[in-house]
C-alpha positions in Angstrom: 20.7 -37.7 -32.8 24.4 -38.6 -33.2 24.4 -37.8 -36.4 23.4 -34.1 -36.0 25.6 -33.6 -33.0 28.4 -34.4 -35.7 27.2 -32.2 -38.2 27.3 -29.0 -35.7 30.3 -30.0 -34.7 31.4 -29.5 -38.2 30.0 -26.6 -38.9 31.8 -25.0 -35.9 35.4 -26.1 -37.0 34.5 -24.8 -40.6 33.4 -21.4 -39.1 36.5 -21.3 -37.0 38.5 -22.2 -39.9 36.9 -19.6 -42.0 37.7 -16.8 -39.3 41.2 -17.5 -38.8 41.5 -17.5 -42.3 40.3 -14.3 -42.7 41.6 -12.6 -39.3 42.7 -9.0 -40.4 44.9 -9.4 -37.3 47.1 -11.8 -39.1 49.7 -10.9 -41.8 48.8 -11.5 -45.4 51.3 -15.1 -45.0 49.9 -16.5 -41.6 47.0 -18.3 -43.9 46.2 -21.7 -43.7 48.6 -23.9 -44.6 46.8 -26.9 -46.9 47.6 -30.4 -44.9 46.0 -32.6 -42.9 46.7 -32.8 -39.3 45.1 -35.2 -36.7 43.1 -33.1 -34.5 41.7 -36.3 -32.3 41.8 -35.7 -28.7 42.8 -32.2 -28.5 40.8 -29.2 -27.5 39.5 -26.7 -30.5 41.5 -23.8 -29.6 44.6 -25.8 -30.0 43.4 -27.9 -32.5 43.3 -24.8 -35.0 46.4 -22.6 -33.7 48.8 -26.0 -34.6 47.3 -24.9 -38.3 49.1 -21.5 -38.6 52.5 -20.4 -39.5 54.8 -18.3 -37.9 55.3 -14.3 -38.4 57.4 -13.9 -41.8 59.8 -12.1 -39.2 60.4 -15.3 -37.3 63.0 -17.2 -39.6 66.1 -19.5 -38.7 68.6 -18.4 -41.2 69.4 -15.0 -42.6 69.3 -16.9 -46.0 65.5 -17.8 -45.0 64.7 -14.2 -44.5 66.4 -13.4 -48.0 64.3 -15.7 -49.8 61.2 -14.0 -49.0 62.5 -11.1 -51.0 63.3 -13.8 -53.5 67.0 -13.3 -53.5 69.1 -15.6 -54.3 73.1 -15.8 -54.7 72.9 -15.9 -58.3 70.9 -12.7 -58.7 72.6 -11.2 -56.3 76.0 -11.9 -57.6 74.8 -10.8 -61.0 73.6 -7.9 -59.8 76.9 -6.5 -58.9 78.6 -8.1 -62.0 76.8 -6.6 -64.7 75.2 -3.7 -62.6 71.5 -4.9 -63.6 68.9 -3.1 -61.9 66.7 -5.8 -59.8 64.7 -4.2 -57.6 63.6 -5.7 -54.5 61.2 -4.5 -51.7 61.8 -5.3 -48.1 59.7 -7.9 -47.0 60.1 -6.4 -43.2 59.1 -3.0 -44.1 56.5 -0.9 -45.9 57.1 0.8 -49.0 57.0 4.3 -47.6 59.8 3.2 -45.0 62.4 1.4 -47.4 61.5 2.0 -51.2 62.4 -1.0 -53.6 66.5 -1.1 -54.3 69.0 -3.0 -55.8 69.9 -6.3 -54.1 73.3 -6.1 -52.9 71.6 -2.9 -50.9 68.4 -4.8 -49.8 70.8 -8.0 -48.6 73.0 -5.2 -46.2 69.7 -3.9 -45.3 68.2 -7.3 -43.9 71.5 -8.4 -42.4 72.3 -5.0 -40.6 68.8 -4.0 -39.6 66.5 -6.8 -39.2 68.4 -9.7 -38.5 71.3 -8.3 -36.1 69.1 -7.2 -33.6 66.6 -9.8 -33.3 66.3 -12.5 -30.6 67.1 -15.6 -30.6 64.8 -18.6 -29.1 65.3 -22.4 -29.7 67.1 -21.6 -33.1 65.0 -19.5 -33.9 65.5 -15.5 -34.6 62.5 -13.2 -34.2 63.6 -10.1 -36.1 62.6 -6.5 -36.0 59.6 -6.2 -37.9 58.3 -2.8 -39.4 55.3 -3.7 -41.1 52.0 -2.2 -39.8 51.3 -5.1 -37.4 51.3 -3.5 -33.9 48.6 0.1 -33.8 50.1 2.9 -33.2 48.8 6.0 -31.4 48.7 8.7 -33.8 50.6 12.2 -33.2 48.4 15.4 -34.0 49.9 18.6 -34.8 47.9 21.6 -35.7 45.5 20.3 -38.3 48.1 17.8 -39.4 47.8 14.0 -38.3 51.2 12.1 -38.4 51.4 8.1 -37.9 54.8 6.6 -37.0 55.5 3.1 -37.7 56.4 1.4 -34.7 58.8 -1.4 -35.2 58.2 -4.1 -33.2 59.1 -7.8 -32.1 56.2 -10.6 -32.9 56.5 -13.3 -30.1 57.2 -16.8 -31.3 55.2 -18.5 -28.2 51.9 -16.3 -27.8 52.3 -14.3 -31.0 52.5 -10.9 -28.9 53.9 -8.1 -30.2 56.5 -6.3 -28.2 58.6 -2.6 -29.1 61.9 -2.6 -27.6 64.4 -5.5 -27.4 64.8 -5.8 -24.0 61.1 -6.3 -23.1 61.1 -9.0 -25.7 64.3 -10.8 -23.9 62.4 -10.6 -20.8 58.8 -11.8 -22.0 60.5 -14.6 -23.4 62.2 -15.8 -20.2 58.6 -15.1 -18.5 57.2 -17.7 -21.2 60.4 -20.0 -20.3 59.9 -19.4 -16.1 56.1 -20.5 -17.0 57.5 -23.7 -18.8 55.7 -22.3 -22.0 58.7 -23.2 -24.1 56.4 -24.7 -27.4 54.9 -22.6 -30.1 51.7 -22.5 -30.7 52.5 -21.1 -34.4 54.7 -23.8 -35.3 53.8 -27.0 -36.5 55.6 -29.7 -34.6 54.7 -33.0 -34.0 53.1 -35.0 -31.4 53.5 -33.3 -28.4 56.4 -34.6 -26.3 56.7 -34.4 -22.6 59.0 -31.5 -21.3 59.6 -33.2 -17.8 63.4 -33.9 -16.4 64.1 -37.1 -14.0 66.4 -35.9 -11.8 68.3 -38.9 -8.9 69.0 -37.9 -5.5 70.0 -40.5 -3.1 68.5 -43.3 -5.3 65.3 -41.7 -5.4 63.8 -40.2 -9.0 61.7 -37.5 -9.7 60.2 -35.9 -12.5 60.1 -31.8 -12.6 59.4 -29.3 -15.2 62.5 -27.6 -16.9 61.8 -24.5 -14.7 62.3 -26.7 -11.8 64.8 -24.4 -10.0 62.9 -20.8 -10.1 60.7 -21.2 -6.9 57.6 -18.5 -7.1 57.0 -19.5 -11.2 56.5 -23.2 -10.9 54.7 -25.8 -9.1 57.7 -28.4 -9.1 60.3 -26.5 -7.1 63.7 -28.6 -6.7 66.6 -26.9 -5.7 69.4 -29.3 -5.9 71.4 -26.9 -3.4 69.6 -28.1 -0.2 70.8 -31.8 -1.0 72.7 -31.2 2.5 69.5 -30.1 4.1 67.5 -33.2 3.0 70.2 -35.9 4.0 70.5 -33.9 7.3 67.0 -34.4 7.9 67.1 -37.7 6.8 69.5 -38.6 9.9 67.3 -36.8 12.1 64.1 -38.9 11.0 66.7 -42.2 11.4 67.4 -41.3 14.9 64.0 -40.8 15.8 62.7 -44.4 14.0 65.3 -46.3 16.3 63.6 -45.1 18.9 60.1 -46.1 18.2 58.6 -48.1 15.1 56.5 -47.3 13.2 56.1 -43.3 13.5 54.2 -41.1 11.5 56.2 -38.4 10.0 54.9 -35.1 7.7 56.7 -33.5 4.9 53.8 -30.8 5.1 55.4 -28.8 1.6 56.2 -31.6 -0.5 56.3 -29.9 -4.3 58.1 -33.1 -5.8 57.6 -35.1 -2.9 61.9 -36.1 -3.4 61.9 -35.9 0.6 59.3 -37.8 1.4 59.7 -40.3 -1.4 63.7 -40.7 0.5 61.9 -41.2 3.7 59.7 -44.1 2.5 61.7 -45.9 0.4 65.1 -46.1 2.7 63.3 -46.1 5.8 60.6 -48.6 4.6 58.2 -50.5 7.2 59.9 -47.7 9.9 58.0 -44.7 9.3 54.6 -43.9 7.6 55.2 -40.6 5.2 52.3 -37.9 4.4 53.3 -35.7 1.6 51.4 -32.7 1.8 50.7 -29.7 -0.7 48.3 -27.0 -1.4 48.7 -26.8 -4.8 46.8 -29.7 -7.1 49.5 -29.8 -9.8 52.4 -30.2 -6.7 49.8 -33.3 -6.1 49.7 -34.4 -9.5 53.5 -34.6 -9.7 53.9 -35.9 -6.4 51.9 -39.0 -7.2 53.7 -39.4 -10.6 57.1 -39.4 -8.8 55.6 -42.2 -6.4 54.8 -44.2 -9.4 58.0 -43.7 -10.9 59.8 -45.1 -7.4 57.6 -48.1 -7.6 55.3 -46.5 -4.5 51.8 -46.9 -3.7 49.8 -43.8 -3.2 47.3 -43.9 -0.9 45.1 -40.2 -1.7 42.7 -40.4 1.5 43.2 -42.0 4.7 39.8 -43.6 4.2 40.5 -45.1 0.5 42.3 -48.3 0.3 45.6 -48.9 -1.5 45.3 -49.1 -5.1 46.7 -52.3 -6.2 47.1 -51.4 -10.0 50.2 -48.7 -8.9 51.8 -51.6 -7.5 55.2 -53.2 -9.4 55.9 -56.7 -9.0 57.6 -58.0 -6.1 56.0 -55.0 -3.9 55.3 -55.1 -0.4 52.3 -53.0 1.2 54.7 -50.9 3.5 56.1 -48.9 0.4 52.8 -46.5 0.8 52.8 -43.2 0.3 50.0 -41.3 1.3 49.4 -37.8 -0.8 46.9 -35.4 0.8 46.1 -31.8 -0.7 45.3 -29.4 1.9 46.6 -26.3 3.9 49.6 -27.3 6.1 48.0 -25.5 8.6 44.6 -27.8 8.7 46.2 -31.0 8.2 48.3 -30.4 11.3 45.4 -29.4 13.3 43.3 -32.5 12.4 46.4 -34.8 12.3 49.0 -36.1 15.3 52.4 -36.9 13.8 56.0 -38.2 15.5 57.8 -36.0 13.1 57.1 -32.9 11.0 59.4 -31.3 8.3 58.3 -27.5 7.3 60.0 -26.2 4.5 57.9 -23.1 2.7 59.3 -20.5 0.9 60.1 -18.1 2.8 59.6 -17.8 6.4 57.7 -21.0 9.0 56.4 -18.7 11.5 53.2 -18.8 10.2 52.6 -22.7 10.6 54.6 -23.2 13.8 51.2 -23.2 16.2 49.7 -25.5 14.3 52.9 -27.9 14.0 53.3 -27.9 18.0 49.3 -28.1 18.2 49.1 -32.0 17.7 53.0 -33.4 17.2 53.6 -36.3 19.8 55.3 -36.5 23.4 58.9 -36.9 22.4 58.1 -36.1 18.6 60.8 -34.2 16.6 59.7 -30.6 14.7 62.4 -29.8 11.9 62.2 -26.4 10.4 63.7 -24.9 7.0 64.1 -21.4 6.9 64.8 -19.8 3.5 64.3 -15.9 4.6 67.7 -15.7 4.9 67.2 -11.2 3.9 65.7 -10.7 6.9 67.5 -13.5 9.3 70.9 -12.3 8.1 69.9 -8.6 9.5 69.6 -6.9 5.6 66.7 -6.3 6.1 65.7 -5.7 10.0 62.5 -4.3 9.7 61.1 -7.8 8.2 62.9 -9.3 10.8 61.0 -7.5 13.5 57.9 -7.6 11.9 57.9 -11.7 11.6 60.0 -12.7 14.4 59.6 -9.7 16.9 63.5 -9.5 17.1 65.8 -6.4 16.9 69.0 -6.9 15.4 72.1 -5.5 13.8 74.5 -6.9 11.3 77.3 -8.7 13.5 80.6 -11.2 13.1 78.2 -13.6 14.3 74.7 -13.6 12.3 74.2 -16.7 10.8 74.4 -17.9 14.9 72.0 -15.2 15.7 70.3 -16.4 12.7 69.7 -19.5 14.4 68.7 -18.4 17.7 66.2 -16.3 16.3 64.8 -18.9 14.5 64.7 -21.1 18.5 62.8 -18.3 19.9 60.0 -17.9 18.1 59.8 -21.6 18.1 60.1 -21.6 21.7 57.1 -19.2 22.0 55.3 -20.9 19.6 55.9 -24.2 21.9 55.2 -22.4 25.3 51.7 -21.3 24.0 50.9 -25.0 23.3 52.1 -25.8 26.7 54.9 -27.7 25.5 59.1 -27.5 25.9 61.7 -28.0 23.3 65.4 -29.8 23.6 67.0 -27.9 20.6 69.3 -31.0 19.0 70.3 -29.4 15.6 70.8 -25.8 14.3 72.6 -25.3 11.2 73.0 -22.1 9.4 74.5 -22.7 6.0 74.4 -19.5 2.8 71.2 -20.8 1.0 69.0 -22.2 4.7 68.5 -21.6 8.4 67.3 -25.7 10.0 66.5 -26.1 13.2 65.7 -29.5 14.3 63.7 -29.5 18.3 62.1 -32.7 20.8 59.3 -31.3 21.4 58.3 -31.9 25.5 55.2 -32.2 26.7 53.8 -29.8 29.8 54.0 -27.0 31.3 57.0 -27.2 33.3 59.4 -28.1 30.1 57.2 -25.0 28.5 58.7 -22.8 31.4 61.8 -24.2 31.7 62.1 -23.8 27.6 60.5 -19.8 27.9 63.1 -18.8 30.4 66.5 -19.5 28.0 65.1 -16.3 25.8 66.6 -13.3 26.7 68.2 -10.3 25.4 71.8 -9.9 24.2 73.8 -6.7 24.8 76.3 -6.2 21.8 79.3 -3.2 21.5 79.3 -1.7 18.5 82.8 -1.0 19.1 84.6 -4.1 19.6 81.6 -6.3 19.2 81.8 -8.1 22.7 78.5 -9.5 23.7 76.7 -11.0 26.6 73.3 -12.2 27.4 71.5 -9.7 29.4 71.0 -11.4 33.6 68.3 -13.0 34.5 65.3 -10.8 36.7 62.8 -8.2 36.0 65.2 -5.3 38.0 66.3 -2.5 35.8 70.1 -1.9 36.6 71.0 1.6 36.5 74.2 1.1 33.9 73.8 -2.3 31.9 77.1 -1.0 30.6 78.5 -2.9 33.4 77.5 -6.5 32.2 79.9 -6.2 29.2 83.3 -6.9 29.7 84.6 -4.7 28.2 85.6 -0.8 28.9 84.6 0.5 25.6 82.1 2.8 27.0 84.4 4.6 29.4 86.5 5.3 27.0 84.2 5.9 23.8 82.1 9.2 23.6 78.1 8.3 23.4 75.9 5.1 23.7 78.6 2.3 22.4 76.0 -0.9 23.0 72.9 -2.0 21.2 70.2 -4.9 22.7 69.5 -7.5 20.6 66.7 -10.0 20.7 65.1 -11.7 22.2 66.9 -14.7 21.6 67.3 -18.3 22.4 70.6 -18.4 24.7 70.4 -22.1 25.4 72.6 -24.8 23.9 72.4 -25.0 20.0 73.7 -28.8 19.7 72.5 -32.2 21.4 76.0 -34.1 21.0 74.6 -37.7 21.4 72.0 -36.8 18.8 74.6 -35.7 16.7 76.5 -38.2 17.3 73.5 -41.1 16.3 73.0 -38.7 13.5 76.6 -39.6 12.5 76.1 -42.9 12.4 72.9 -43.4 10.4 74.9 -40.7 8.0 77.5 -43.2 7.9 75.2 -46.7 7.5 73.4 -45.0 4.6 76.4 -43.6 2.7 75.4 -39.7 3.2 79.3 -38.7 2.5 78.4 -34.5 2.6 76.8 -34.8 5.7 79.3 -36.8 7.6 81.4 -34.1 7.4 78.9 -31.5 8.6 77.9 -33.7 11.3 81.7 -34.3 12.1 82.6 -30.8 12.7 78.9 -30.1 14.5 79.8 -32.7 17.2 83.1 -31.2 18.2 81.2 -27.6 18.2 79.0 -29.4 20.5 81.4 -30.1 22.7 83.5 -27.3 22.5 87.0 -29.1 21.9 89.2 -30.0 19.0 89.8 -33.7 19.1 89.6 -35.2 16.3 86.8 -37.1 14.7 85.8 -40.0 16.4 85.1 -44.0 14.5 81.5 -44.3 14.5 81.9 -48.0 15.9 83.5 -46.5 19.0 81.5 -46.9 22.4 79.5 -44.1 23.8 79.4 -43.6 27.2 75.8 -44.0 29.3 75.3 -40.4 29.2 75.5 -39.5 26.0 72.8 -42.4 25.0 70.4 -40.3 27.4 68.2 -37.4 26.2 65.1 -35.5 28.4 65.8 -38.1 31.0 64.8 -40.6 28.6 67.1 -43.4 27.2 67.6 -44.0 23.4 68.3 -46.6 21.4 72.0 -46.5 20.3 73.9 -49.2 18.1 75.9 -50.7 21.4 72.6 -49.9 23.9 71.0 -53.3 25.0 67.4 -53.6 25.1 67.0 -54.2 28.9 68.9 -50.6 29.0 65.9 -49.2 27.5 62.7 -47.3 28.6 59.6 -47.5 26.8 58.2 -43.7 26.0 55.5 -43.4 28.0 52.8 -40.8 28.9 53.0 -41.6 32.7 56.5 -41.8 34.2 57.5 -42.5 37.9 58.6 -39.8 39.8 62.0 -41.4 40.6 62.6 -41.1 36.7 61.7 -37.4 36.5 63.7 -36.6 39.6 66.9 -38.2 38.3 66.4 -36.9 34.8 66.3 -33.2 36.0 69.8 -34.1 38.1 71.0 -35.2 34.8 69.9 -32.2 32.7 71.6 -29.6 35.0 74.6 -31.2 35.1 74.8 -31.6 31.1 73.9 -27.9 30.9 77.0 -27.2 33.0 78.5 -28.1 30.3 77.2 -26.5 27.3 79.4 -24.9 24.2 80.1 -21.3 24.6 77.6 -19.0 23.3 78.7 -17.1 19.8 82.3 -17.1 17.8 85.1 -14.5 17.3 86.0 -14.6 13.5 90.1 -14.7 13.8 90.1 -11.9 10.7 88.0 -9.4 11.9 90.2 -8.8 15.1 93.6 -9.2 13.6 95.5 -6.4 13.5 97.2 -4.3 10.3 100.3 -5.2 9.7 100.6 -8.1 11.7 100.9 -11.8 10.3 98.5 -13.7 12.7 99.4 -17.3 13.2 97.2 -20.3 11.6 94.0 -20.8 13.1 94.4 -24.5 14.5 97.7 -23.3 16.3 96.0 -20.1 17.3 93.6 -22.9 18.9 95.8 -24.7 20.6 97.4 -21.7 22.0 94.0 -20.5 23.6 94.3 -24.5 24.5 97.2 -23.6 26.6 95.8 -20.5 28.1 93.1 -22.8 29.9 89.8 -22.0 27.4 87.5 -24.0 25.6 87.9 -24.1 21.9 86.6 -25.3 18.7 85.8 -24.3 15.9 82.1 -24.0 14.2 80.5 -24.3 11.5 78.7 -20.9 11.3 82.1 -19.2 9.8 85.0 -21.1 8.4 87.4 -18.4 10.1 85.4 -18.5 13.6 86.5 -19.6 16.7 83.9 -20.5 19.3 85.7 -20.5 23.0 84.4 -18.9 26.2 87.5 -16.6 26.0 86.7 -12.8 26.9 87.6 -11.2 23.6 89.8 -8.9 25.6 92.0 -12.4 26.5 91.2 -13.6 22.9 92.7 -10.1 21.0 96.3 -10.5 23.8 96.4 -14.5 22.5 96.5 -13.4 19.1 98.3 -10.5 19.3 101.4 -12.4 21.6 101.5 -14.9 18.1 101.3 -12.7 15.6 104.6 -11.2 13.5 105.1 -7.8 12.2 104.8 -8.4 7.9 107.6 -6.0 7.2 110.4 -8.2 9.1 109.6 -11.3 6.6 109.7 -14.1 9.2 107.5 -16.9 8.9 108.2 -18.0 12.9 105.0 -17.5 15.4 106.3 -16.7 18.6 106.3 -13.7 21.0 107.2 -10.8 20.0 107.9 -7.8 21.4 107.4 -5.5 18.8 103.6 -6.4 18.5 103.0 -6.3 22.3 104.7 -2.8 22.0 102.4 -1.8 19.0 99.2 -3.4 20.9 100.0 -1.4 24.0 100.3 2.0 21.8 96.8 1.1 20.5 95.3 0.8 23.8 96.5 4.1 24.7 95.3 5.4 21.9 91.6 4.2 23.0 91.9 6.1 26.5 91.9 9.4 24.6 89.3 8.4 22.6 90.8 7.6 19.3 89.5 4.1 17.5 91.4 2.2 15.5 90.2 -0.2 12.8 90.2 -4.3 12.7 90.5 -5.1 9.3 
């Protein structure tokens, strides 16, 4: 019985062999070449393609397509010597193209034609080829057929043939996006593997060489959000000083580098879940655990498997890799802390994070749809978050609080609050980072901070519309500004809804800060730096991490956390039940921390500056609104913004009081009169209705 198996199987590969041999799709050279290869273990489409040689157009060296013509530099130099006539056809193009000619002509006619505009691929040139590879559609004219040969490019990867240059150039990148960067008609030899190890924060992972092209690969790293992932990484710390062990999701893992971070700095603290849809992410994610010395643990019902163990292990380093939607997982699961970072936008997966996540748990969101938060292009915008909005001076914070509201919604439904302790909005990513609170009070309390914002198109003031279901007969009014009485037409626009709570929970930030500090995170110390003194609104300067934080900041929801001076009796277990004493003096706390939250929005210094004038540098233009009696800071939205609860009317007299005319030369910032003269012609020139432009 074995023995005839064998003999069919034979018989196939000669009857395979026998047709490629004789393909008519193949050029008269792509035969067979006569050697033996080792075929063992691979499949038999493979098997016989590694038999074939490339296209006679694919060469490495003009002197390799010259030889196919047989020339060679003593002919050729004889040639022109002793004027001899050696005829030579093109081996690119049929007779009736290019008739046979001397060689000096037939070596400018391969150099010029063929080989300077063909494309180059792994030192390799795929030139123009004219032969009659590729059919052509015939042209018919009267009673007359006529047949144009189409020159054409033959595809070193998949052997395709493509017309024009420029398709070829972008089929090849396809093949390189698809990681498809061996060919098939080349005999090479044992097949290496084409994956990169990349380190991030001690922690390796393998990806495929189109790692960084997200929608054409199943291993999408983006060594840009290094900042995101070490910010999250605090956030996680913070919230495994609080309680150990907790259960935390990276519910998109692709390489699994987060989760792999999580694990292996974190250790016996937290229990990851790595979670992807896709069954190569899987495969890669379970490779990368290997490679970090992890144990992977593929069902909660399986046991650890002992053989991916290294020596000197212990049975905390587990990893447990699931492959299913986000969205089930979440629904079937309960988890302290979940991470969602898909392409694109999280709106989709937000009911089912706040479904099952834990009293006290912590939701951290990624979002990449930066088109549509950063108001280019509105109408996706409205259609995923509901919001109407405008391109402003301030977008990347209205970025954020977008982002709040439809997380707050997607809370309330679930009967659950949020404490927002972390929004950044950096050029590449939108994260928010919430405490999610259980019951419906929080949930109301949470659903009555979104409102709408009222925005002048004119000299972009803007105020969060009053609270109440009473329509005012001019909303004008709530601005503070007068640019209505004195512009012609409708000068405001309503934005939102938004999130118009606080954006920043400073002793978060502030423990955040300190695990950034114990684990050596240098890029997001100084994020978390400048976040803490947006927080509060004031330009101090840093503070030491080993200072001594007062008993207020150490509280959060009216619940005390753990802090690196807090003593254990100082410490309240999380509970579900609570006494009512704690509650009451927990809500007394909250209002009077909200008293005093950071200013809503920023003023960027450069867009109300005025022509001409030399405005002063931006941390003394600080201290002079200092002086004035405002809150200050500066934020991290906008390297030129200024976050203070200034009126912009107060805020464009401050800078214009400091600001020197640039004709007179003077470097001094001072008053001057000039400037105040020029500000008040301006202002006259808005009562008649004349604008003027902020640069």
């Amino acid at each position: 019985m074995l023995c005839a198996e064998t003999n069919k199987a034979d018989l196939l590969d000669k009857l395979i062999l026998l047709f490629l041999a004789n393909s008519p799709l193949l050029p008269l050279t792509d035969k067979l070449v006569n050697r033996e290869v080792n075929v063992k273990d691979k499949c038999l489409t493979s098997k016989y393609l590694c038999f074939l040689e490339k296209h006679i157009s694919i060469q490495r060296h003009l002197a390799d397509l010259e030889k196919l013509a047989d020339l060679k530099e003593g002919e050729l130099t004889m040639a022109v010597s002793q004027n001899t006539d050696l005829h030579k056809p093109c081996p690119l193009c049929p007779e009736e193209k290019y008739k046979a000619c001397y060689s000096h002509k037939l070596h400018r006619h391969l150099q010029n034609l063929h080989w300077k505009v063909s494309v180059e691929f792994e030192g390799y040139r795929m030139c123009i080829c004219h032969l009659p590879c590729r059919p052509v559609k015939p042209n018919f004219i009267g009673d007359q057929t006529f047949s144009k040969m189409g020159a054409h490019y033959h595809c070193i990867v998949c052997s395709a043939t493509i017309t024009r240059r420029t398709d070829m150039i972008s089929h090849i990148n396809r093949h390189v996006n698809k990681g498809e960067t061996e060919s098939r008609f080349i005999i090479v030899p044992a097949p290496v593997s084409s994956h990169e190890v990349l380190k991030e924060s001690a922690t390796e992972v393998r990806v495929l060489p189109n790692y960084s092209t997200p929608q054409k690969t199943d291993s999408y790293f983006n060594p840009k959000m290094k900042l995101n992932r070490q910010l999250i990484f605090c956030a996680l710390a913070v919230l495994a000083e609080e309680r150990k062990p907790i259960e935390c999701l990276d519910a998109f893992g692709a390489t699994g580098i987060m989760g792999l971070q999580w694990a292996k700095h974190l250790r016996s603290s937290v229990k990851v879940t790595i979670n992807d849809c896709n069954e190569n992410s899987v495969t890669m994610i379970q490779e990368n655990c290997h490679l970090n010395k992890m144990k992977v643990k593929l069902n909660a019902k399986e046991e650890d498997n002992d053989e991916a163990m290294g020596d000197g292990e212990e049975n905390t380093d587990t990893i447990e890799v699931t492959k299913m939607d986000a969205n089930v997982i979440m629904h079937l699961r309960s988890f302290d802390f979940i991470h969602l970072d898909p392409f694109g936008t999280s709106v989709n997966y937000l009911d089912s994070a706040f479904c099952n996540v834990r009293n006290f748990g912590i939701v951290s969101l990624t979002s990449t749809d930066i088109s549509s938060l950063y108001a280019k292009a509105q109408h996706v915008a409205l259609r995923h978050y509901g919001c109407n909005i405008v391109r402003t001076e301030y977008y990347k914070e209205l970025a954020a609080r977008i982002v709040i509201a439809a997380v707050t919604r997607a809370a309330a439904r679930c009967n659950k609050g949020i404490d927002v302790l972390l929004s950044v909005a950096l050029e590449h990513f939108v994260l928010v980072v919430v405490r999610v609170l259980r019951g419906p009070s929080p949930a109301d309390d949470s659903a009555k901070k979104i409102r709408y914002l009222i925005h002048c198109q004119w000299c972009e003031e803007r105020i969060f519309q009053k609270e109440g279901n009473m329509v005012e007969e001019n909303p004008y009014q709530q601005l503070p500004c007068d640019c209505h009485g004195s512009m012609p037409g409708k000068t405001a626009v309503v934005l939102g809804p938004l999130w118009s709570g606080a954006l920043f929970n400073t002793g978060f930030l502030r423990r955040m800060f300190f695990e950034a500090a114990h684990y050596g995170l240098d890029e997001a110390q100084s994020l978390l730096k400048t976040l803490v003194c947006e927080a509060e609104c004031t330009t101090l300067k840093p503070y030491s991490i080993y200072s001594s934080y007062d008993e207020n900041k150490q509280e959060e929801c009216g619940v005390y956390i753990k802090t690196p001076n807090t003593s254990a009796e100082s410490l309240l277990i999380h509970g579900k039940r609570k006494s009512e004493e704690v509650v009451q003096n927990a809500g007394k706390r909250q209002k009077s921390e909200n008293s005093a939250e950071h200013p809503a929005f920023y003023y960027n210094i450069h867009r109300h500056s005025i022509k001409g004038m030399n405005m002063p540098k931006l941390n003394k233009f600080l201290s002079y609104l200092c002086e004035a009696g405002y809150r200050v800071s500066r934020t991290h939205f906008d390297p030129m913004g200024v976050r203070t609860n200034a009126p912009l009317a107060q805020f464009k007299t401050i800078l214009m009081k400091y600001s020197a005319p640039t004709y007179t030369g003077g470097q001094a910032e001072g008053p001057v009169h000039l400037a105040e003269d020029l500000f008040r012609e301006r202002a006259e020139m808005l009562r008649v209705g004349t604008r003027f432009w902020f640069p």
